[in-house]
N, C-alpha and C positions, 0 to 999 in steps of 0.2 A: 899245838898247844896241849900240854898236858889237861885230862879232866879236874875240873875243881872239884871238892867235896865240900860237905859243912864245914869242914876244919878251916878252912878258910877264913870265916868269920866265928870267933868263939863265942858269940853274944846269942846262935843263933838254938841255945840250948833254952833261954827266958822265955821263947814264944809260948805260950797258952795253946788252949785247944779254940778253936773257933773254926767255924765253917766260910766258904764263898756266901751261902743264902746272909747270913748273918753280915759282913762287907756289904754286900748289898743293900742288904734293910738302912745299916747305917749311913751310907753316901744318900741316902733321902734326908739324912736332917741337916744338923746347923753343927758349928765351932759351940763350945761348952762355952769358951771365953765371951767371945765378941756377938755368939746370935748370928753370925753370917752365913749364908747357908751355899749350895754345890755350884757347880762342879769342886774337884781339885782338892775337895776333903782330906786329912789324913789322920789314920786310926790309929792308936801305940797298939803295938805287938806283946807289951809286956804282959807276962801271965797273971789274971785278976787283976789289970786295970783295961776301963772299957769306955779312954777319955777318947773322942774326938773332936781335932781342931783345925782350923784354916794352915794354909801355907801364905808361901812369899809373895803369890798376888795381891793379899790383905796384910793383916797382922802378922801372921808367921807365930801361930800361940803354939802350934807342933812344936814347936824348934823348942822355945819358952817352955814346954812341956817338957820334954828330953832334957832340957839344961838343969831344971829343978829340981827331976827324980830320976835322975841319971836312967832312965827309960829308954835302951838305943834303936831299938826297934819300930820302923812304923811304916803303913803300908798308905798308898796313894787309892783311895776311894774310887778314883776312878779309872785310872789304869791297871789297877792289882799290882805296880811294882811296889819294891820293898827296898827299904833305905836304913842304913845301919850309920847313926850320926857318928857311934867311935871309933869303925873301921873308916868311915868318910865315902860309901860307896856303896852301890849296887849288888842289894846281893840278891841270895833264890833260897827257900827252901826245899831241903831234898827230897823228892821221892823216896819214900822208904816203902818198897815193894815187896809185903809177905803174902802169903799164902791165901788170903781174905780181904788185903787190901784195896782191891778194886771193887769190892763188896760192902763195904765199910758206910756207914751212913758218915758221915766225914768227909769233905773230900781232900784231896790234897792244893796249896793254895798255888792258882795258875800264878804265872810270873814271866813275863816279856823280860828281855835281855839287852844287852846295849851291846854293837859288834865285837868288843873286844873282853866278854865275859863262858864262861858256860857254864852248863850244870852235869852235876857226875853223869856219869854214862851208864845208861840201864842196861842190862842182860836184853841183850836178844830174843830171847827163850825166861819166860815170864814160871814163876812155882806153879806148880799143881797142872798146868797147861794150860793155863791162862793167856789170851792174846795180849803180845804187847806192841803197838803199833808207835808210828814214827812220826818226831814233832819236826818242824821246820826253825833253822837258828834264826833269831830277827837279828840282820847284818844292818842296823842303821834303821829303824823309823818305818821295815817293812813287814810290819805285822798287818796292812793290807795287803799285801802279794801272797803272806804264809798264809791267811784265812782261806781267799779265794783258790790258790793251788791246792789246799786242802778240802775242800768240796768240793773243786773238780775232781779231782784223783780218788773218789769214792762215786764217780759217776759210772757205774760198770762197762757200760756200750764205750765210752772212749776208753776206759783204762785200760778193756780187753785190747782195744784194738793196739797198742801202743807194747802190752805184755808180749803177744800172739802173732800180732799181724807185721813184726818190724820190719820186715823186706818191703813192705810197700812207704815206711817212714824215710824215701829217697827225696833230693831236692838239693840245686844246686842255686837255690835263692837266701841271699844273703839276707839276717843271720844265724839261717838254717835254726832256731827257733824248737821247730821240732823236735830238730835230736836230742838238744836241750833238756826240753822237756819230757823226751824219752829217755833220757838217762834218766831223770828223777822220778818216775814213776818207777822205773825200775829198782832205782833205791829206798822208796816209799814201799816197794811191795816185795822183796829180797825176803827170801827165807831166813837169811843171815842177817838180815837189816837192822842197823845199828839204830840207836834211841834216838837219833837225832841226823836229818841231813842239812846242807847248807847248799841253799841254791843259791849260786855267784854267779854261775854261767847263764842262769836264765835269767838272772836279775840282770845280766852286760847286754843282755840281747834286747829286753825289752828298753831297755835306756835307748840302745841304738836307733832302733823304730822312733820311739816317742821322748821331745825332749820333757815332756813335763813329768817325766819317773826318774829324769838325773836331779844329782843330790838327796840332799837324807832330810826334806819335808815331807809330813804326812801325805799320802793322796789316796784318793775314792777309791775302794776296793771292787765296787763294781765297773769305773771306766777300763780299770786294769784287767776285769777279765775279758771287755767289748775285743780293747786292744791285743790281749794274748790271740783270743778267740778267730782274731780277725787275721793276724797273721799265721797263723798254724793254719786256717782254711785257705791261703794264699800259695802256704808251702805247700802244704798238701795234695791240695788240686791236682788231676791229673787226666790227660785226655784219653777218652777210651774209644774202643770199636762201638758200631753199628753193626747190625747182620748186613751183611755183603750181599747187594746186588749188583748180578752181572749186567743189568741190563742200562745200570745207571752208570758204567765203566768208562772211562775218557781216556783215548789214546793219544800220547804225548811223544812226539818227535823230540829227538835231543838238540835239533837246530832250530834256532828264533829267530832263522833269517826265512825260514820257507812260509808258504802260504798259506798252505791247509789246514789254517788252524781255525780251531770256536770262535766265531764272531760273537758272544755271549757279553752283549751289554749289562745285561739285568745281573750277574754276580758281582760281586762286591768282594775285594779280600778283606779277610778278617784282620778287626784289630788288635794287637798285643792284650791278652788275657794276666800276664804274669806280671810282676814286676819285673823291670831285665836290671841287670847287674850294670852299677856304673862302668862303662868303656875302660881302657887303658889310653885314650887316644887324648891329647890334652889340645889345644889352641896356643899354638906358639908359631911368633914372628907372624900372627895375622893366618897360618895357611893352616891345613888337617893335616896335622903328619900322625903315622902310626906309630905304635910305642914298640915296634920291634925292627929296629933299623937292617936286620937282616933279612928280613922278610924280604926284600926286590932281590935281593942276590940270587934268592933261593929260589923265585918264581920266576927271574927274567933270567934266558941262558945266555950266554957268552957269545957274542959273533960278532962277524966284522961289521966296523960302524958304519959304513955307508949304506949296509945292506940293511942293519937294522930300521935305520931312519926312513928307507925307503916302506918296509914293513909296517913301521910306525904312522907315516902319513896315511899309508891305506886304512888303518884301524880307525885315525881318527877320523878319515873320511864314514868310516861305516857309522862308527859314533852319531857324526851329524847326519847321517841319512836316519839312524834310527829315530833321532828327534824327528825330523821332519815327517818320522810315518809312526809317532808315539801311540795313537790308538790300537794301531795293528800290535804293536808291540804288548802293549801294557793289557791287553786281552790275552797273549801270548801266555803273560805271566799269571794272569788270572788263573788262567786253566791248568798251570804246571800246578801251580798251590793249592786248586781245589784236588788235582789226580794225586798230589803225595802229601799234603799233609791233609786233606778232609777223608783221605782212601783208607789212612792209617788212623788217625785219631780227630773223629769226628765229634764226639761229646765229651763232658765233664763229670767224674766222680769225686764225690769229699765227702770223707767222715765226719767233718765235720756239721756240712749241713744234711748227712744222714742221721744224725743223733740231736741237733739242735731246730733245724729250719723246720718250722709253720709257715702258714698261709695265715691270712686276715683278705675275707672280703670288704669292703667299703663303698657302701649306698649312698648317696646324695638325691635326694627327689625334691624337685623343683616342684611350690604349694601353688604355681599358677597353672602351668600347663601337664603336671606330675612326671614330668619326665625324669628317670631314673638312670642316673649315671653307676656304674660299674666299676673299679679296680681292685686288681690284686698285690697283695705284695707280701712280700716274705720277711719273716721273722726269725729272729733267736733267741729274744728273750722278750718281755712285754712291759713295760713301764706303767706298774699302776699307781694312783692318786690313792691317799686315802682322807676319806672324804671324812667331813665336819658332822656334826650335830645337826646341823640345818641340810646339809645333805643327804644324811642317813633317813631324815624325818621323808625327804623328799620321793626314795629310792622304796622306804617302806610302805609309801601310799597305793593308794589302789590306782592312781590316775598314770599311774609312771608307765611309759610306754616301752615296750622293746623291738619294736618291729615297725614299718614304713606303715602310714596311715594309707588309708580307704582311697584308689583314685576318683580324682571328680573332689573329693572333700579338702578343706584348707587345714585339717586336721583339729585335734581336739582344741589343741594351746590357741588356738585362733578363732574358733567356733563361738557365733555367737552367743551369750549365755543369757536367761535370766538372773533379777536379783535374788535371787532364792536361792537360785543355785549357786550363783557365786558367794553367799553369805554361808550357804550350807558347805561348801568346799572348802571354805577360809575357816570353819568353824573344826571341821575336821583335819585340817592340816596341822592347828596349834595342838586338836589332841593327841595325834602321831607325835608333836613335835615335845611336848612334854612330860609322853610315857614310853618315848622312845629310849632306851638306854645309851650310854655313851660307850660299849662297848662295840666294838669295829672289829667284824668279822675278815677272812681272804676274801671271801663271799662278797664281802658289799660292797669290797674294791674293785673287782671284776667285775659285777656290778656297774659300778660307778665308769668303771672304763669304757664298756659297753652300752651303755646310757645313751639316750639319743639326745643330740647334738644340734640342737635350735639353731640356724644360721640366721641372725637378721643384726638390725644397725649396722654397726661397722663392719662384720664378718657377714654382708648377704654371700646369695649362692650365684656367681656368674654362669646363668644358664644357655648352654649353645642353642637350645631349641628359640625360646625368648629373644635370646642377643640382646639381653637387660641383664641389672642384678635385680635379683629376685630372694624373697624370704624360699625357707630350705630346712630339710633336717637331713642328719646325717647318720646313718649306725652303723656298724662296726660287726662282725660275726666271724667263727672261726672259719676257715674254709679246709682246713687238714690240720690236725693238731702232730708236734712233733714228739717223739720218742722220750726227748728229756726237755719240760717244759722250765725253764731259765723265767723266776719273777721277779720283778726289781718294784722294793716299795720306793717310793719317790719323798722319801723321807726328810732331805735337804733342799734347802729355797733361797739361791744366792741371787741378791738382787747387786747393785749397782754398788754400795757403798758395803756390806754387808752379807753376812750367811745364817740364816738360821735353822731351827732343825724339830722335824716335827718330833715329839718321843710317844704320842700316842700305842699303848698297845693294840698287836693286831693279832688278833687269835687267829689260829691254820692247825687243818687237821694232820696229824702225821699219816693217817690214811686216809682212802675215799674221796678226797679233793676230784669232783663230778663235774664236767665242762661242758657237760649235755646241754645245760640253758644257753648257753653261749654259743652254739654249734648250729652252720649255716643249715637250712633244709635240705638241699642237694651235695651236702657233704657227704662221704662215702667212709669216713669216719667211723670205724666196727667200736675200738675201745676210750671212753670218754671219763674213766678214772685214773687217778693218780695215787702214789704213794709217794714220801716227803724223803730222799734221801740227805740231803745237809741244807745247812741253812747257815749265811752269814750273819753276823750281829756287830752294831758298833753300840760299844757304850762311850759318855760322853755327850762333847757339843759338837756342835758345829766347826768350830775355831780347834777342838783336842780332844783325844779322845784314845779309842781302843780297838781292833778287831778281834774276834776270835772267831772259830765255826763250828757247831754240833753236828755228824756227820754221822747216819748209821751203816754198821761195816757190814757187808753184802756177805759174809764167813759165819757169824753168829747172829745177826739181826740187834744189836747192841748196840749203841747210843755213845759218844763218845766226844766229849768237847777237847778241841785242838785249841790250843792257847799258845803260840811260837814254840819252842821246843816243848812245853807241858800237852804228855795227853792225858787225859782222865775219866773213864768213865762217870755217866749220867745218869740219873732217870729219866723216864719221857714225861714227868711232870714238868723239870728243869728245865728240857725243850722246847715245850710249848709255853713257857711264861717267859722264852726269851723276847728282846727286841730285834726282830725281825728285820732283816737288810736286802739281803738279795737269799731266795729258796729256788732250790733245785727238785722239780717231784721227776717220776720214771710212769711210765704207764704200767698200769695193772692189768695181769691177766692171766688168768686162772689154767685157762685154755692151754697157753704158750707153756708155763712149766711142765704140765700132764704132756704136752706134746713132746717136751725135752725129753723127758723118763721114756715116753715111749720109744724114740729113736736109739737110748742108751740101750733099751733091751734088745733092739736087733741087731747090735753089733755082738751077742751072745749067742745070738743064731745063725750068725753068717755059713756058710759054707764054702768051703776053699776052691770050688771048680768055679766059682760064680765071679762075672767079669767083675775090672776095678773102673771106677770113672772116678773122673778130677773133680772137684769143686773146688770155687772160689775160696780160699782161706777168711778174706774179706765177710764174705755172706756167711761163709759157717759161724764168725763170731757175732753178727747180728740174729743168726738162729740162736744163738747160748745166751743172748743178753738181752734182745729185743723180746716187746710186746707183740710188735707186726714187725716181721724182720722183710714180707714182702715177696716175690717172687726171687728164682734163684735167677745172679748176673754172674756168669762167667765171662762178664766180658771185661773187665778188667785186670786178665791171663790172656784174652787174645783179639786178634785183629778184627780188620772188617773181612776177611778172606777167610777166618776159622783157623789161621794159626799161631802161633806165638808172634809175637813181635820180634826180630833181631835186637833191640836193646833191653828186651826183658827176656830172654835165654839163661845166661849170665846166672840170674838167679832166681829159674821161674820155681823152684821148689819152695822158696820161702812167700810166694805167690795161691800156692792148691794145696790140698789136701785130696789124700787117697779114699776113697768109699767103697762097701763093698756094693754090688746091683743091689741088693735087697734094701739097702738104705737108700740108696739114690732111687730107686723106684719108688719108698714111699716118701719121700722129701719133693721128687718132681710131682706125685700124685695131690702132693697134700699144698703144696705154691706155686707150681707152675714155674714159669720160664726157662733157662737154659743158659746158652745149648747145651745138651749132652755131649759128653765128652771122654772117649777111652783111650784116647791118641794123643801125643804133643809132638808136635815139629816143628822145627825154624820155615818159617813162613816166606818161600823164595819169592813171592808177588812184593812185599814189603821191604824184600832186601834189597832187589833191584832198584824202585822206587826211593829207596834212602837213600841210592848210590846216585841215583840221578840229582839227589836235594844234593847229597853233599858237591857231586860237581858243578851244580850252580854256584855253591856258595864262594869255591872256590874261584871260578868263572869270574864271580861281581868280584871277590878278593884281588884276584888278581891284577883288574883291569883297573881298577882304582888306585891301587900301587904303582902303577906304572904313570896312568894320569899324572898322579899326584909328584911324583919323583918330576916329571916332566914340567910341570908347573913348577917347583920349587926352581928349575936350572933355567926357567925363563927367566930371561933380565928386567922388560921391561911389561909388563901383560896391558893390553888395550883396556880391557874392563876385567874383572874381580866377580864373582861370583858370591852372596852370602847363603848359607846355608843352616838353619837350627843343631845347633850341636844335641839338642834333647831326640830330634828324630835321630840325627847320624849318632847316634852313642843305642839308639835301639836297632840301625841299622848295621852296627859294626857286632854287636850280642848277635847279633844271628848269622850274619856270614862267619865268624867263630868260632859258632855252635853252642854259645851261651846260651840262647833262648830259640826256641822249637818255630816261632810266632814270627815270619817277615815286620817289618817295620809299618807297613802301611803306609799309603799316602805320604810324600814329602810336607810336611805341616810347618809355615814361616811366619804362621799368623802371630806367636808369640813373643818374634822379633821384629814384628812391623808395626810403627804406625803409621795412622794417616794423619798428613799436615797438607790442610788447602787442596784437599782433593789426591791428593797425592799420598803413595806410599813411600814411607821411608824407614831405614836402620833405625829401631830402639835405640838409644842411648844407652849402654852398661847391658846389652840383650846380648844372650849366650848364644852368641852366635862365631861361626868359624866361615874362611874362603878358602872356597875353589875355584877352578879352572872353567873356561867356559865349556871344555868339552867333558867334564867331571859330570857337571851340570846336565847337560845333554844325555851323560850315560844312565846317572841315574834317576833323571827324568823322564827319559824312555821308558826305564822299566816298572816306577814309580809309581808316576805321575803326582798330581799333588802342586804347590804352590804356599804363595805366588812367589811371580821371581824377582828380585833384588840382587841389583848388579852395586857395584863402586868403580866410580871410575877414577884414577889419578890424576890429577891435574899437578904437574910441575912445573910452576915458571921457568923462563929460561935462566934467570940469576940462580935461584932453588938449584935447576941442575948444576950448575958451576962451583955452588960451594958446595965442600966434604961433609959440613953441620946440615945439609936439606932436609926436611923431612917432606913425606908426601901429606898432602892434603887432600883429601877425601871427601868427595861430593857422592851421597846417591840419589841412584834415581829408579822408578820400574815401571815396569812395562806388562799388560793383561797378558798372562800365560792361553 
């Protein structure tokens, strides 16, 4: 589509000069006509008139306005669009970009788009060398998706990682999401980068995950980033080495019929970590067939059929002996999948929860016998309350507690009291409570989150020690804070019939945001300040409304509100008198930049005879970006043996980075970890190892094919096997090579119920059959449950006629 310009609409020469602050002020009052006052206001546009009046909810005196003084111009109060009654349509005002225009006390007026409009196309390359950065098109009602990818993509720690780090943005989990969002970052931050991109691809992706972002309804800007956030750390994820011990090395026979294997009860295979990719394999005519009907040609060879059949009963014969010695077996498998896939990729890395994830510890102390419960749990963003007047009074007292009471004591809130004192406490809480301002800090929100947490009446504390419920209090404390702390004010309160919205301002600092009072005591937490990089804002209600984001650019330290394709420079007054939605702060630290500079200068002094070592590409760009980037991990380039992986060969250069000694001497002097590294090789312990995965896989592929074929040319089968198509659809992703992760345990609990003690087939349960020796195969090597047979029952009449159908009873039996 061609860009539109003003010419578009010729009315759009009458606009006045007026500001955003000015729009603002105004959507605080009333209709001139009717006295009715917001949301949904609308303001004429016309130069020196400065009427505002209701829309089509009420009266419609706008319209009645326009029709009188032929006035075409007027702008929506609360979403900033603009509406031209004599073109009949949506328009924009242009950016006119000179030389001092981002400088201007004026700003230019934001303006949201409807998918089938746009506005001229800025210069790339801004006058005088002015930065000009890139809006987001709102394709339908998604000026929540534009706000939130717009303060993500000024989060430095991810953006680098996605600019720098792309060879490790691999993943074959559907709907790869990431690259997605790797290409827009890329077009966000393009030297060449046009005034405006349109994310379609990443808006198809996020629809696919979740249906509540298909169609063009408003939705929460913050569940949108939970859910991006949530699958970008799913794709992402990636399993790395352990330092290799040889002493911990398990020797694996290629045959699962000998004896000499780990009798090792106490391991457990792991279960599916990833999402696996829906199968190819559907349920038809009742059996599991594969979706590539060549496949048996290609695995079964040609020979004569008697000899075959004869081949074929021995198999099946081994088949039911391996059932019959299924322990032996399925420890067999245990120990192949701890030697190649725990040998190879034994842990978990993600940037994601390298830049987002915190700790929270959480205390529970029972007021009878004080006994103190423990957990921890991990965070990515923190959901605070903001608290009332009557709270705020509460939070400023001197009796507010933050810390677990005295053992041996029922604590203060329980203590017996005199009248004196209780007169004298009540006497001072109404003075808090009446000189207290109604001003609402980030402060008293975290605060208030951290509050301790009275358990009694309905909500006692079920104490293990007791074996009663019991009165309780509960607190809350950091226990690691993350790199980029994620705040979500909790500003919306949807009850059953209804939504409302709190609009309470809440002041936050763009710097210095201090988490020290919040921070557990045995935390090992060095930096506990924050600085404010973007912040979201809805204006509006509940029911309609607007997002935009203020983000500052990490290039000039400039202020910058993103309005869908509108960017515009701010002040940081502007910033902090917004209404606050969800805030992004970075930790602060003084320390980490002087350290940056100082590494820049020893690459000026390198010397050419001085060896090169590898570093993590990964960890160099949480050295550039991070507060605490942490010790150095090379292990996300190599195995648990110390060398490459064979499937990160390919392309281990977009993997490391070169250093000269000099720098890698004072990077390991000054974080520690490892390994050092001046050598890369394909790792022959690994290789072998994969070769033995993939011939299992092939091994279970095979045998099941043939089963299965063999089952289908049965005419009349004794009993039927059911089987969960959810586990065989993760079991067929991995014999494939779709997913890295065996299957786990046979799992039927979701297509069984119990009737009268008895288990039976779900009714409408995703479930597929097989053969009784299918069953046997891959519940030897399985194991898992329970098992659910069918068995046919066909009259003798049924069998006579050509119309029969079978009739289907099941039944089962304890595995």
């Amino acid at each position: 589509m061609p860009p539109v310009s003003s010419c578009d609409c010729p009315h759009l020469d009458c606009v006045g000069e007026i500001t955003k602050e000015e729009l603002i002020q105004k959507s605080h009052g009333q209709c001139q006509d009717c006295k009715v006052g917001g949301p949904n206001l609308w303001a004429c546009l016309e130069n020196g008139c400065a009427y505002v009046g209701c829309g089509e909810s009420h009266a419609d005196h706008s319209t009645v306005h326009s029709q009188e003084t032929r006035h075409n111009l007027t702008v929506n109060l609360t979403t900033l669009r603009v509406w031209c009654y004599a073109c009949g349509k949506e328009v924009f005002l242009e950016r006119k970009l000179g030389p001092h225009s981002l400088h201007a006390n004026s700003k230019p007026l934001p303006s949201p788009q409807k998918a089938d409009q746009v506005r001229a196309r800025l210069p790339a390359v801004c006058h005088n060398g002015l930065l000009c950065l890139t809006g987001l098109k709102n394709i339908g009602n998604t000026c929540y998706m534009n706000a939130a990818l717009q303060a993500l993509s000024n989060c430095p720690p991810l953006t680098q990682f996605f600019l720098e780090c792309g060879g490790l943005v691999r993943t074959d989990k559907k709907p790869a999401l990431c690259k997605s969002y790797q290409k827009l970052v890329s077009d966000l931050w393009h030297k060449n980068r046009p005034s405006y991109v349109v994310p379609t691809n990443l808006f198809q992706g996020i629809k696919a995950i979740n249906p509540m972002f298909r169609g063009y309804s408003q939705q929460d800007s913050q569940e949108f980033l939970r859910c991006l956030m949530d699958q970008l750390h799913e794709e992402l994820k990636e399993l790395v080495a352990e330092p290799y011990d040889q002493s911990n090395s398990i020797t694996v026979d290629d045959s699962p019929m000998e004896d000499n294997h780990s009798q090792s009860d106490d391991f457990q295979s792991c279960e599916s970590c990833g999402s696996s990719e829906r199968a190819d394999n559907e349920v038809q005519g009742g059996n599991v067939l594969m979706d590539n009907t060549n496949e048996a040609e290609m695995l079964i060879p040609e020979q004569d059929e008697i000899q075959a059949n004869r081949e074929w009963q021995k198999e099946k014969n081994m088949i039911n002996d391996l059932y019959r010695n299924q322990k032996e077996a399925t420890c067999w498998l245990t120990t192949y999948w701890k030697s190649v896939i725990y040998n190879i990729w034994p842990g978990f890395v993600a940037v994601i929860s390298d830049v987002f994830d915190g700790t929270i510890v959480s205390s529970v102390q029972c007021l009878t016998c004080d006994r103190v419960s423990v957990t921890l749990e991990n965070f990515q963003d923190i959901s605070l309350p903001i608290p009332g007047k009557e709270d705020l009074a509460k939070l400023h007292s001197s009796t507010h507690q933050t810390s677990l009471v005295k053992a041996g004591s029922c604590g203060e809130a329980y203590a017996p009291q005199g009248w004196i004192a209780f007169v004298m406490e009540y006497i001072k809480r109404c003075v808090i409570y009446l000189l207290c301002s109604s001003l609402v800090t980030l402060q008293d929100c975290l605060a208030a989150f951290f509050a301790r947490d009275e358990l009694k009446g309905d909500n006692m504390y079920s104490c293990e020690k007791c074996k009663k419920l019991r009165n309780g209090v509960k607190f809350c404390k950091v226990q690691s804070l993350p790199e980029i702390l994620c705040i979500h004010l909790k500003r919306f309160r949807h009850e059953l019939m209804f939504s409302t919205k709190i609009s309470t301002h809440v002041s936050f600092p763009l710097e210095g945001l201090d988490l020290q009072p919040f921070l557990a005591k045995d935390s090992s937490t060095q930096t506990t300040n924050y600085d404010l990089l973007s912040v979201i804002c809805h204006h509006g209600t509940a029911s309609s409304g607007h997002y935009i984001a203020y983000c500052r650019n990490d290039l000039n330290n400039l202020w910058y509100e993103f309005d869908d394709q509108s960017v515009t420079e701010v002040s940081e007054s502007c910033v902090q008198n917004a209404e606050a939605y969800v805030l992004f702060y970075k930790k602060s630290n003084e320390d980490a930049v002087k350290e940056r500079r100082r590494v820049s200068g020893l690459f000026n002094i390198m010397e050419p005879s001085l060896l090169q070592f590898y570093i993590s590409r990964q960890w160099l760009n949480k050295f550039k970006t991070f507060a605490e980037p942490g010790p150095i991990s090379n292990d996300d380039f190599l195995c648990s043996h110390g060398g490459v992986p064979p499937n990160k060969a390919t392309f281990i250069d977009d993997l490391v980075v070169m250093l000269p000694q000099n720098v890698w001497d004072h990077l390991y002097s000054r974080y520690g970890g490892g390994p050092a590294v001046n050598h890369l090789y394909v790792c022959h312990t690994c290789q072998i190892e994969i070769e033995k995965l993939e011939k299992r896989r092939k091994s279970e592929l095979d045998m099941f094919v043939r089963l299965n074929k063999a089952f289908q040319e049965e005419e009349s089968p004794v009993v039927i096997y059911c089987i969960s198509m959810q586990w065989f659809r993760d079991w067929e992703g991995f014999v494939k090579g779709k997913d890295n992760d065996p299957p786990g345990p046979i799992d039927n609990s979701k297509i069984a119920v119990n009737k009268n003690g008895y288990l039976t087939l779900k009714q409408g349960a995703d479930s597929g059959q097989i053969s009784e020796e299918t069953w046997n195969f891959l519940h030897s090597i399985y194991g898992g449950g329970p098992l659910l047979t069918v068995r046919p029952n066909i009259s003798h009449q049924e069998s006579e006629s050509s119309q029969s159908e079978e009739k289907i009873e099941v039944e089962t039996r304890s595995v």
